[in-house]
N, C-alpha and C positions, 0 to 999 in steps of 0.2 A: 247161841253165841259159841264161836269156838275156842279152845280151848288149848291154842299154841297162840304163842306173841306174833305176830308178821315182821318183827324186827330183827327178833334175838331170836326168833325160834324157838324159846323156853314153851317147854310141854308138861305134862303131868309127869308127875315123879309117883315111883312106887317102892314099900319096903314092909313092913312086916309090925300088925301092929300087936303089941305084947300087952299080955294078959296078970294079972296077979300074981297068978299061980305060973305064971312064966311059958304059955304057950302061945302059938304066934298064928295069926291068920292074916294073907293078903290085905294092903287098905293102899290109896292110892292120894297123891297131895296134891291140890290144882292149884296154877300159879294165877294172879289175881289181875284178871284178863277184863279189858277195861276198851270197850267200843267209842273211840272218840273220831271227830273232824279231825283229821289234820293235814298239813300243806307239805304233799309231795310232789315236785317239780312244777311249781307256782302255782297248783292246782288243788282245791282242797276235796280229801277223800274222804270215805269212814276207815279205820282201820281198827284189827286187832290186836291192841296192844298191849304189855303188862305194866305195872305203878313203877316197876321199877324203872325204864325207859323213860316214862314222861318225866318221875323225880331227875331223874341223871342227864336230860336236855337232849336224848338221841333223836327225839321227833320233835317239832313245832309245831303248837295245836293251834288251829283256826277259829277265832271267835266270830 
């Protein structure tokens, strides 16, 4: 599954995860990418989408 939206383009995010003792190593955030039907130009596809797109109505899912 991949791991960009096909709407919004939302990708993995990265920053620095801290330690206790306050030292930092690479770590990376994946957005919560979500393979569904849905109806692109009256035709229904699979796409790869994120929750927050379907929450917010940018796509129409096909049941």
């Amino acid at each position: 599954m991949g791991k960009v939206c096909e709407v919004c383009n939302k990708g993995a995010m990265s920053g620095n995860m801290v330690s206790h003792s306050n030292r930092k190593t690479k770590r990376s955030w994946a957005p919560n990418i979500q393979r569904v039907h849905v109806i692109v130009g009256g035709k229904a596809q699979k796409m790869n989408v994120c929750t927050r797109c379907l929450r917010s109505g940018k796509v129409v899912r096909s049941v």
